[in-house]
N, C-alpha and C positions, 0 to 999 in steps of 0.2 A: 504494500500500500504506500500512497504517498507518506513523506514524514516531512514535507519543509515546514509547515507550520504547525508541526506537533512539539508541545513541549520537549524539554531536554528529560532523559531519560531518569535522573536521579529526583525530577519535581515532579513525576510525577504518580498519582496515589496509587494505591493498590486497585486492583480490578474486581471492581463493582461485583457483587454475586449478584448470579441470574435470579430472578425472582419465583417465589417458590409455585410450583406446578400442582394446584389442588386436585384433590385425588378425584377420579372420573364418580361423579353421582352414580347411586345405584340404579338401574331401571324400573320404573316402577310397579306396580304389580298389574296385571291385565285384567283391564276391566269384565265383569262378571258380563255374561249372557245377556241379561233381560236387563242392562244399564245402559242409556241411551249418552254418549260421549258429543257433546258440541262440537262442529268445527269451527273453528275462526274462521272468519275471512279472506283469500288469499293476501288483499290488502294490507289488511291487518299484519298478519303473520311477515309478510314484506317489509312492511314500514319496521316492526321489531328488528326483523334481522338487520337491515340497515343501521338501524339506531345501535344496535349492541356492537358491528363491526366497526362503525363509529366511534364507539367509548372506549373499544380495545386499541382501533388506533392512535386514538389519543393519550391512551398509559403509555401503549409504546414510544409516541414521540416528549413525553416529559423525560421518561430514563434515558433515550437518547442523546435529549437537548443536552440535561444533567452529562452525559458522557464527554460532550461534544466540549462542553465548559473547561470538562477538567485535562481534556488532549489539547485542543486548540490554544497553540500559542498567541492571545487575540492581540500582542501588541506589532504581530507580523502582519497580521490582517490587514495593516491598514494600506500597506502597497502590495498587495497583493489581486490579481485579477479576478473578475469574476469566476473565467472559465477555471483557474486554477484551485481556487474555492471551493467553488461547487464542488471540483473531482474531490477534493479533503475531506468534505464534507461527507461524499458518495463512500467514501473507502473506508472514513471511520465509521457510519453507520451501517455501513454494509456487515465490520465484521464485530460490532457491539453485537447486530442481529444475532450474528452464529453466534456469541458468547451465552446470547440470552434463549437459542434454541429455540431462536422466532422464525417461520417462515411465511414471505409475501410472496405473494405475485408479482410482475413486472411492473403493472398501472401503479399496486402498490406501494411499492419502492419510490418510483420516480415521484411519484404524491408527496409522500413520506422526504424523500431528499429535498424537495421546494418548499415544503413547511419548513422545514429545520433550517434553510438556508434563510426564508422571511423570518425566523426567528433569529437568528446569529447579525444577518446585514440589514434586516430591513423592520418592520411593525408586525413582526408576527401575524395574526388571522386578518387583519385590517390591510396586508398589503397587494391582497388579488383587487380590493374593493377600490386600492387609491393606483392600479395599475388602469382598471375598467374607466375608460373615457366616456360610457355613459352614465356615470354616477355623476351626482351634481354636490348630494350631502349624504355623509355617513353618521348615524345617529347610535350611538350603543345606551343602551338603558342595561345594566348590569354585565356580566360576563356572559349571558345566556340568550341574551336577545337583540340583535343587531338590524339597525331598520339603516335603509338605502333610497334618497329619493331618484328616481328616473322620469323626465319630460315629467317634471313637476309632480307625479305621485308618490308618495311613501311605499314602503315594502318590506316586508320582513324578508329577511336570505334566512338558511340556514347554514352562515356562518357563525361558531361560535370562541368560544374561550374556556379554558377548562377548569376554570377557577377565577374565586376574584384578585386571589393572590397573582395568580397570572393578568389579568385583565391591569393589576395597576402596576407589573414587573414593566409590562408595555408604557402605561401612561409614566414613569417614573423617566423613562429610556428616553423618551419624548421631550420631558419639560427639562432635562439636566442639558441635553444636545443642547440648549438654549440661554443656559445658567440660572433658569430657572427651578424650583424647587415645589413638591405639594404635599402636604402630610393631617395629621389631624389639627393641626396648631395653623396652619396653612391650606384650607380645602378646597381652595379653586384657583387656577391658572386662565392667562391665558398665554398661547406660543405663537409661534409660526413655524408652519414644516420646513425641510429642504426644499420642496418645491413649490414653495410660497402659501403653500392650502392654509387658511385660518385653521386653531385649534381651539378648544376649549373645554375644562373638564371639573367634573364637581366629585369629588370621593367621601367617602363614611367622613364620617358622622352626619355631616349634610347630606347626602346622597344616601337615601333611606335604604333602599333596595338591590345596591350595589352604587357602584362608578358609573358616574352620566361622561360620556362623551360626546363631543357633538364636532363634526370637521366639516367645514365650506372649502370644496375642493377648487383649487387653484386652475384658472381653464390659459392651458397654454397657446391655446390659437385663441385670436384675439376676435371679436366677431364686429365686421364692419358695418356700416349702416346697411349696406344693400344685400347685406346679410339679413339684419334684422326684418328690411323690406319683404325680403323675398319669406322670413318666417311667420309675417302678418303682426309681427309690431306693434308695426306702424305702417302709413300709406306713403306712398311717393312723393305726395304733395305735400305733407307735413317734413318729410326728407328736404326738401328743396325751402319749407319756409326755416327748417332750423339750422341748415346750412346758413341760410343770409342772417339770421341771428345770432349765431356764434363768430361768424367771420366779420359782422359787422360790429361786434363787442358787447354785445347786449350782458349784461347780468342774471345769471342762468342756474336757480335751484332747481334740482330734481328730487324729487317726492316720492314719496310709495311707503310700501309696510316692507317687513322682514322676506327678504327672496322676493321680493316685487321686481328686481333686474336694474336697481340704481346705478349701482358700479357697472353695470356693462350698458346703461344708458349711457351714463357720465363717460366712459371709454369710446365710445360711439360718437359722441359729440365733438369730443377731444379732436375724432380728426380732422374737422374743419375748421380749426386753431392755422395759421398760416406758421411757414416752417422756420419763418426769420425773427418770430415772438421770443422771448424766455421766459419761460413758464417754471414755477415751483408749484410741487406737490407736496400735501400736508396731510400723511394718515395713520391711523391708528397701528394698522395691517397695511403692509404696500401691496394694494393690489394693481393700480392703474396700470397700463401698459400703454402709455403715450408712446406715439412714433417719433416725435417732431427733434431736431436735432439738440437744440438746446433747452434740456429739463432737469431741474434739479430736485429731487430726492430724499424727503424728510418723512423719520418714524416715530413717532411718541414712543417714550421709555415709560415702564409702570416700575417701581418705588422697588430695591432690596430687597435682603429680608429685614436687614435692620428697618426699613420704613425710609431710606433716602435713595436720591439720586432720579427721582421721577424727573421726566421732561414731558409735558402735554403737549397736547396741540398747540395753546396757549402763546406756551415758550415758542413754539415752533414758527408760528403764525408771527406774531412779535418781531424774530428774527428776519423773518422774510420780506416782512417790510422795509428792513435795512442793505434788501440782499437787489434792489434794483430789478423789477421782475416786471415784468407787463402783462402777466398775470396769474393768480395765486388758483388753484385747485383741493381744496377743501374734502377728503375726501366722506366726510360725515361730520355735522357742525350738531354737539349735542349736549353740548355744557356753555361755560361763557364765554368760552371762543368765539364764539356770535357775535361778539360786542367787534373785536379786532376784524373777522372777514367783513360786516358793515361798513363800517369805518373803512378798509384797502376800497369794497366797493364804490365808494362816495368819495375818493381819493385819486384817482387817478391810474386806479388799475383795474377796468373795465372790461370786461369779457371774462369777469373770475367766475367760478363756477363751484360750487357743493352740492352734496344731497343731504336730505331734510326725515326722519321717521314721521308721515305724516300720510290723511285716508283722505285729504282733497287738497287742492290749491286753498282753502280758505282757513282749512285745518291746518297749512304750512306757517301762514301767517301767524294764525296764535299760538303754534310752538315759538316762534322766533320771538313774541313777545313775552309768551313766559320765559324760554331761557333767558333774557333781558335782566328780566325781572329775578330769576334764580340767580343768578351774577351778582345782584346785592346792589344793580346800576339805578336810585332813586332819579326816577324822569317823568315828568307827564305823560298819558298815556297818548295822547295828542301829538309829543313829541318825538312818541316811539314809533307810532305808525308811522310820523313824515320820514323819521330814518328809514323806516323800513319800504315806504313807498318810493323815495329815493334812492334808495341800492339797490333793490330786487328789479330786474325788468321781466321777468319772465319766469315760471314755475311750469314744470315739466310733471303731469302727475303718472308714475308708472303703477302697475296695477295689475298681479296674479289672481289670477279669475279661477273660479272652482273646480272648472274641469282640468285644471294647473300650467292652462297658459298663462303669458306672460303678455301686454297689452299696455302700448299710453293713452292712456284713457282719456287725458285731456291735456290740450297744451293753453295754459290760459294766463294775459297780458297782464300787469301792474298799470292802472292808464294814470295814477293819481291818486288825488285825495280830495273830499265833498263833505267840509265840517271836519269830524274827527271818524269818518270811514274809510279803507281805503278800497279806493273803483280798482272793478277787474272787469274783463272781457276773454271773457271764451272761442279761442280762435281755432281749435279744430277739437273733436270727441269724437268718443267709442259707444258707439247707439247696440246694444243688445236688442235682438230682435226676435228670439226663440231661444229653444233645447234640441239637439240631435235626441233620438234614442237611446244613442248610447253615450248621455249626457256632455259632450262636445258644444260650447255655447256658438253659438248663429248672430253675427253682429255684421257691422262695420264703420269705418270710419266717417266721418263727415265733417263740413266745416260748420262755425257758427252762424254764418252769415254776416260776419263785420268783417272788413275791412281793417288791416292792421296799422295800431295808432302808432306802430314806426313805419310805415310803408315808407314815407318819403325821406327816413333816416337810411333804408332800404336803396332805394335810389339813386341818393346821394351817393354811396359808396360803389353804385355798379350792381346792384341787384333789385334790377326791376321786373319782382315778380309778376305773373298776370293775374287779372285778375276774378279769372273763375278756379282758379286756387282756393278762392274762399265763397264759393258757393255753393248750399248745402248738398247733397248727395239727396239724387229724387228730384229737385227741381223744389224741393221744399222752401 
C-alpha cells in the first residue's frame, strides 16, 4: 500500500481490534399449522433492508474515519494531491477492511472511499449537497434531518449524520477554518465557506433538538439581466427602463423578504454601472460579483471572543466616504448605517445602490425610518422623510411567490414630498392572474400607466426611452 502520508512507524498506535462478531441468532421455532404468519410488504421489508445496510455502513465508516486519523500523517496532506489522497485513503481502508473481516462490494467501496475522503478534505455528509449546482440552500435541523431547497422548494434528502457528536465535529471544522469559535458559552456563528457560500449555525443548548445549520450557497456563475429576462423576472421593458436608471445615477434600493433574489437583483443591476466609475462594496458576507474594472472590496468583522475588534458596516461605510468613490454598494442596510449611505446618497455619490428586508416599496420606507430612529438620530419626522425622499430615487421590490418563483413585482418612483408624505409612483408591476393545476402562479408584467418623472433626466443623458414602455399591458 501507499505509505507517503502515513505516519512514521514508531507514532504510530497499536492496531485497533476488529470489533466483536455477535454470535448468529438462533432460528426461530416454526410456526404451528393452524397459525396464520403476516407478511410484510415487499416495500416495507425493502425500505428495512436499506435502512439496516445503511447503519452498518455507517459503523463501518466511523472505525475507518477513527483508523484513517491515527495513519494519516494530516500535516503532509496539505500538499498533497487529490489523486494521491484519494489512493491513501483507498489502501488504508481497503486493508482496515481485511483487519476488521468486513467484506463490500465494489459500488460499496468506492461509496465508502468518497465518504471518508469528504470526511478527511472536505464537510463530511454536507459535501455531495454543496458539490450539486442545483441546490440553492442547505438546511440541517439536527444530525438526522437535512432539508435542500431546489427552484425555490424545500426537500428532505436522505442524507444524514451519525450522530450529533459528528454533526458538530463538522460544524467545529467549519467555524475554526475561519478563526472563529462555537460552544455552549458561545452558540451561534456566523462564517463564510471557501467558496464564498454564507454559513450559519445554532448548537445545544439553544438549538433544542440538535445543531441548526443553515448554508446560502455561493452561485458561481453570475446571472445576467437577460438571464433573468429570459427566466421571467422581469420583462424587457423594465430591463431597458432600469438600465437608463442605473447608468443615468439614479439612487436605487432593492427590497424583498429573505431568498426574494436581492443580491442577485442588486448583481444584475450592477452591470449597467459604466466600466470607468469606482465603485466600493460594503457587506456583511461578500457576495457581489461586480465585473467592472475598478471595485473595491469591504467585509464587516463580528467582535473576538474577548468581545473586541468588530468592524460594521458603519466603520466601513464611514471609510469609504474618504476613499473617493462614485459610488458606494451597500450590500444590506439594517442597522444605522442608514444614516451614513443617506447622507453619501445626498452627497455627491449618486447611482449608490443597497437592498432593504422589506414586503412593499412603502414598507421600505418605514424600515429606513425606523432604523433612523433605532440609530438614536432625534429628527422630525418631516425631516426624515425629506432625507429620505431626497436620496432614494427609486425602490426595486423583489418578491418569491408561493409556487417558489422568484419575480419584481414592482419597480416604483420616489417623485417627492406633499406636506409631510412622501409621493411614489408605480412605474411597472407583476398583475397575478390565476393558478396552474399544479399550483404554478399565471401572471404578468405591466406598466403603471405614468410616465417616468425622470424621463427627461432620461434624455438628457442619451436615453430616450419610448414611450409605450409605459403602457399598461391589454390596452388597459
Amino acid at each position: 500500500m501507499f505509505n507517503r502520508f502515513k505516519k512514521p512507524a514508531e507514532t504510530l498506535p497499536p492496531p485497533r481490534p476488529a470489533p466483536a462478531i455477535a454470535a448468529p441468532e438462533q432460528p426461530p421455532a416454526p410456526p404451528r399449522p393452524d397459525a396464520v404468519v403476516p407478511k410484510p410488504p415487499a416495500e416495507a421489508a425493502a425500505a428495512d433492508k436499506e435502512r439496516k445496510r445503511r447503519a452498518r455502513l455507517g459503523d463501518i465508516k466511523v472505525e475507518l474515519h477513527k483508523r484513517l486519523l491515527e495513519n494519516l500523517n494530516l500535516a503532509a496532506l496539505e500538499h498533497a494531491s487529490e489523486a494521491d489522497l484519494r489512493a491513501e485513503i483507498a489502501a488504508i481502508a481497503s486493508e482496515s477492511l481485511g483487519e476488521m473481516g468486513v467484506v463490500l462490494n465494489k459500488d460499496e467501496r468506492m461509496a465508502l472511499n468518497q465518504e471518508l475522503y469528504f470526511e478527511v478534505m472536505g464537510l463530511g455528509p454536507l459535501e455531495p449537497l454543496l458539490k450539486d449546482d442545483t441546490v440553492n440552500d442547505i438546511l440541517v435541523n439536527g444530525p438526522k434531518r437535512i432539508f435542500v431547497e431546489r427552484a425555490g422548494k424545500l426537500q428532505l434528502t436522505d442524507i444524514t449524520f451519525k450522530d450529533e457528536r459528528h454533526l458538530l465535529r463538522i460544524i467545529d471544522k467549519i467555524v475554526s477554518a475561519v478563526g472563529r469559535r462555537v460552544d455552549e458559552s458561545n452558540p451561534y456563528v456566523d462564517a463564510r465557506l471557501a467558496d464564498g457560500s454564507r454559513f450559519n449555525a445554532m448548537v445545544p443548548p439553544i438549538a433544542v433538538d440538535g445543531s441548526l445549520v443553515s448554508i446560502r450557497k455561493f452561485k458561481k456563475e453570475k446571472l445576467g439581466v437577460a438571464d433573468l429576462v429570459r427566466f421571467g423576472a422581469f420583462s424587457e421593458d423594465m430591463a431597458v427602463y432600469l438600465e437608463a436608471a442605473v447608468a443615468t445615477r439614479l439612487n436605487v434600493i432593492v427590497s424583498g423578504g429573505t431568498g426574494s433574489g436581492k443580491t442577485t437583483t442588486l448583481n444584475a443591476l450592477s452591470s449597467f454601472i459604466d466600466n470607468s466609475e469606482r465603485i466600493l462594496t460594503i457587506e456583511d458576507t461578500a457576495e457581489l460579483q461586480l465585473q467592472q474594472t475598478h471595485v473595491g472590496r469591504m467585509e464587516s468583522r463580528p467582535p473576538n471572543v474577548e468581545g473586541r475588534g468588530a468592524v460594521t458596516q458603519r466603520d466601513c461605510l464611514r471609510n469609504a466616504l474618504r476613499m473617493r468613490p462614485d459610488r458606494i454598494i451597500v450590500g444590506e442596510t439594517r442597522g444605522e448605517e442608514v444614516i451614513d449611505m443617506l447622507q453619501a446618497m445626498n452627497t455627491g455619490h449618486d447611482g449608490s445602490m443597497t437592498t432593504i428586508h422589506a414586503n412593499s416599496a412603502r414598507d421600505a420606507v418605514s424600515r429606513l425610518e425606523n432604523m433612523i430612529a433605532m440609530a438614536g438620530i432625534e429628527m422630525p419626522i418631516k425631516a426624515v422623510r425629506s432625507q429620505i425622499s431626497s436620496a432614494v430615487n427609486l425602490i426595486v421590490q423583489a418578491s418569491r411567490l408561493q409556487d417558489g418563483s422568484r419575480r419584481m413585482v414592482s419597480i416604483t418612483e420616489i417623485t417627492g414630498m406633499e406636506g409631510e408624505v412622501i409621493t411614489m409612483q408605480e412605474v411597472f408591476r407583476y398583475e397575478r392572474l390565476g393558478l396552474e393545476p399544479d399550483g404554478t402562479i399565471i401572471g404578468r408584467f405591466t406598466a403603471g400607466g405614468m410616465r417616468s418623472h425622470y424621463a427627461e433626466r432620461f434624455r438628457q443623458w442619451g436615453y430616450d426611452l419610448p414611450a409605450s414602455i409605459y403602457e399598461p399591458a391589454g390596452g388597459k
